[in-house]
C-alpha positions as CSV (number, residue, x, y, z in Angstrom):
1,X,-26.9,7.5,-5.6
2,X,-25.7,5.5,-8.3
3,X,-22.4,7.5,-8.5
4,X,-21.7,6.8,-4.9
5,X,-22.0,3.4,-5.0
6,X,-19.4,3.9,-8.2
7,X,-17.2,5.8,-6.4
8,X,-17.2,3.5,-2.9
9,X,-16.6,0.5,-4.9
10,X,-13.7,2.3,-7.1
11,X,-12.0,3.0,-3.5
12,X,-12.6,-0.4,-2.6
13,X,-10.7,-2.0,-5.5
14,X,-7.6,0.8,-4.6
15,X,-7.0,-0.3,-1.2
16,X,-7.5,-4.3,-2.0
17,X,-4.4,-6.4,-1.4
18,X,-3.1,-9.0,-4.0
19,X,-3.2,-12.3,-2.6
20,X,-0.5,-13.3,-1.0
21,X,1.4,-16.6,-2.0
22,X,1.5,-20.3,0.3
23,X,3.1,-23.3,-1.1
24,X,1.5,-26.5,-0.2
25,X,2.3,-30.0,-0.3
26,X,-0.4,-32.8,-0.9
27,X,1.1,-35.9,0.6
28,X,-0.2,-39.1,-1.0
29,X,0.4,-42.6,-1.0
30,X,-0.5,-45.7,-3.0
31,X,-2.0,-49.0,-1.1
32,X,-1.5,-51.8,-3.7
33,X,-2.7,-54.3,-1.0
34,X,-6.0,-52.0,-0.8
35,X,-6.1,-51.2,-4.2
36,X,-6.3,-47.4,-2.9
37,X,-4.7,-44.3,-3.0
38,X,-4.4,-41.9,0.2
39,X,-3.5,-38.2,1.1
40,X,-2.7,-37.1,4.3
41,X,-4.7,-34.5,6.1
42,X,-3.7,-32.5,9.2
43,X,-5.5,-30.6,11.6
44,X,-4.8,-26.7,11.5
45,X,-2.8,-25.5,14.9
46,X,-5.5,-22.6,15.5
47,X,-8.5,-23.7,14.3
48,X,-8.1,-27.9,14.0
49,X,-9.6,-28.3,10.3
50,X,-8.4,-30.4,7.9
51,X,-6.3,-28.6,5.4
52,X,-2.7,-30.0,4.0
53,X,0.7,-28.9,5.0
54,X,1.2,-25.2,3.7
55,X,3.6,-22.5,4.2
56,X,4.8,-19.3,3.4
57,X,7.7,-18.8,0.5
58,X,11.1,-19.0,2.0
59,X,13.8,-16.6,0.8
60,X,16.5,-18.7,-1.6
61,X,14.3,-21.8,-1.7
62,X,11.9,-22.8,-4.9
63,X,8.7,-23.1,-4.4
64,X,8.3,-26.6,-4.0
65,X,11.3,-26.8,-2.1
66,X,8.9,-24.7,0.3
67,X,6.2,-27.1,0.0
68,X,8.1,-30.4,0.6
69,X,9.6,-28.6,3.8
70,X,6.3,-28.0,4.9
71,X,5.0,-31.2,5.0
72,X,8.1,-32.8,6.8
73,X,7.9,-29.8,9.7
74,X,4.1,-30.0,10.1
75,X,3.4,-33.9,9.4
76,X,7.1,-35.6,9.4
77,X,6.5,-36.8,5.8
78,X,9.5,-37.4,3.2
79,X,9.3,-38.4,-0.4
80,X,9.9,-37.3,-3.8
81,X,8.0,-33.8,-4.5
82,X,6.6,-32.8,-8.2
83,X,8.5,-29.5,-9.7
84,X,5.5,-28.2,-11.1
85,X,2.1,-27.7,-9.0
86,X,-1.0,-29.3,-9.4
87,X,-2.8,-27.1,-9.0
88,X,-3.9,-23.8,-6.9
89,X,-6.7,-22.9,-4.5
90,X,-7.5,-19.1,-2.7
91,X,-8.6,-18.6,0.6
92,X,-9.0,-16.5,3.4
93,X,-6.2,-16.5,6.1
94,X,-7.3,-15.5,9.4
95,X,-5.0,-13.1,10.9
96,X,-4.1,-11.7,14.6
97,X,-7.7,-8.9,15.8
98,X,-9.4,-10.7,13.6
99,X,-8.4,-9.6,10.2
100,X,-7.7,-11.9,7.5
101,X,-5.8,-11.7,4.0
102,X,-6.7,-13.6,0.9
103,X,-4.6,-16.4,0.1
104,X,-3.6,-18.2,-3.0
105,X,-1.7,-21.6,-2.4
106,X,-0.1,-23.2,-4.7
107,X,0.2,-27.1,-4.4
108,X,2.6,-29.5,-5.0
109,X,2.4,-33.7,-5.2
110,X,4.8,-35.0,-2.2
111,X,4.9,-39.1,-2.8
112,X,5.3,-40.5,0.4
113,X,8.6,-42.7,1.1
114,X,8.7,-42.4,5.1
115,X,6.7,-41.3,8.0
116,X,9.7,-39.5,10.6
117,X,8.7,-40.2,13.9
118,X,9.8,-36.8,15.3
119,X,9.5,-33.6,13.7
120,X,8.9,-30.3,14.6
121,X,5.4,-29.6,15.1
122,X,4.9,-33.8,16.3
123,X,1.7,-33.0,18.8
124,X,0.5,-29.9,17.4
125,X,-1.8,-31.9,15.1
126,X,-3.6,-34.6,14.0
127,X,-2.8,-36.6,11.2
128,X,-4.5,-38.8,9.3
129,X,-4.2,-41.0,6.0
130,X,-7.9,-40.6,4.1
131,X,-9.1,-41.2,0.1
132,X,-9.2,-38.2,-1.9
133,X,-13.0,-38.3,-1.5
134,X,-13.0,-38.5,2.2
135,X,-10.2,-36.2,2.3
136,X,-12.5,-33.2,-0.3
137,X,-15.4,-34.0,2.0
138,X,-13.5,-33.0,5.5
139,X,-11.8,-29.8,4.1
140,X,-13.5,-26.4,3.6
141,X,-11.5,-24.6,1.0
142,X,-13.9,-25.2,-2.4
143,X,-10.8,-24.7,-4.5
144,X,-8.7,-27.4,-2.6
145,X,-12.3,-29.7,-2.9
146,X,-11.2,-29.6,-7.1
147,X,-7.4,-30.0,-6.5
148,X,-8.3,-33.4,-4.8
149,X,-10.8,-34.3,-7.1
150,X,-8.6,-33.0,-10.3
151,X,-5.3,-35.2,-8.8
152,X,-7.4,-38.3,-8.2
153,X,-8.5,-38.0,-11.9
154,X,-4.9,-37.5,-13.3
155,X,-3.5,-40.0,-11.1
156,X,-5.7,-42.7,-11.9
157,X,-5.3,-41.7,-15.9
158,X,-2.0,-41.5,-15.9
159,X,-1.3,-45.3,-13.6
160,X,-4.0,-47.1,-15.1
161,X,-2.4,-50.4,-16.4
162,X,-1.5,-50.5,-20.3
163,X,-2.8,-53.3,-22.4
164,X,-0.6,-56.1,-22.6
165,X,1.7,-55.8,-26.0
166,X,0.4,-59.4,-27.2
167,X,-3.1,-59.0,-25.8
168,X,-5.8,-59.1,-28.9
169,X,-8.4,-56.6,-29.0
């Protein structure tokens, strides 16, 4: 019996798909009146949970070219996008009969410099400005929960306010 569960999950691992590849964008702004910092989360077309702007690679364009396209078609948001991602996070895209595919996105940091008021999918979502925390408690995707907690960490390290050059330890 023990050969046949050998040999089932050999055939298994044969006919199992790579993941295939989205670029995302996480959109985020800085309050300085609130002290706070904020990503945007929109609402999924087919489902309506909260994931971030994402997409699949576009022929001729980099990677985060992809990603900052994303997020001004799906939430009309322009800014200055990071070259290198963030981070990554896998999961499972639902597809047409009910198959799905697994999914690995990349992500990319989009600072926010304007809100558009039309765009192409304007009405096809909701769109709202959270804190990371809010924002890893609404979405589902456990690896996208780190991503938000991991860029709240690095952000916060890397704006923190240096010591004055004459202040006295």
């Amino acid at each position: 019996m023990n050969l046949v569960h050998r040999i089932a999950s050999d055939v298994r691992l044969m006919f199992r798909r790579p993941a295939r590849l989205q670029y995302a964008a996480l959109c985020y702004r800085y309050r300085k009146r609130h002290d706070a910092l904020e990503v945007l989360l929109i609402t999924s077309r087919d489902t309506g949970r909260w994931v971030i702007p994402k997409g699949w690679p576009m022929e001729g364009r980099p990677s985060y070219a992809v990603a900052e396209r994303e997020a001004y078609e799906e939430a009309g948001v322009k800014g200055k996008v990071h070259k290198e991602p963030i981070g990554y996070y896998m999961y499972q895209k639902g597809l047409a009969k009910g198959l799905s595919v697994p999914c690995k996105v990349h992500v990319y940091a989009l600072e926010v410099d304007d809100l558009c008021k039309n765009f192409p999918e304007k009405g096809e979502r909701r769109l709202e400005w959270v804190s990371l925390t809010e924002a890893a408690e609404r979405v589902a995707e456990p690896g996208l929960k780190t991503v938000l907690a991991n860029f709240e960490r690095d952000w916060k390290a890397l704006h923190q306010a240096a010591p004055a050059k004459n202040a006295r330890a």
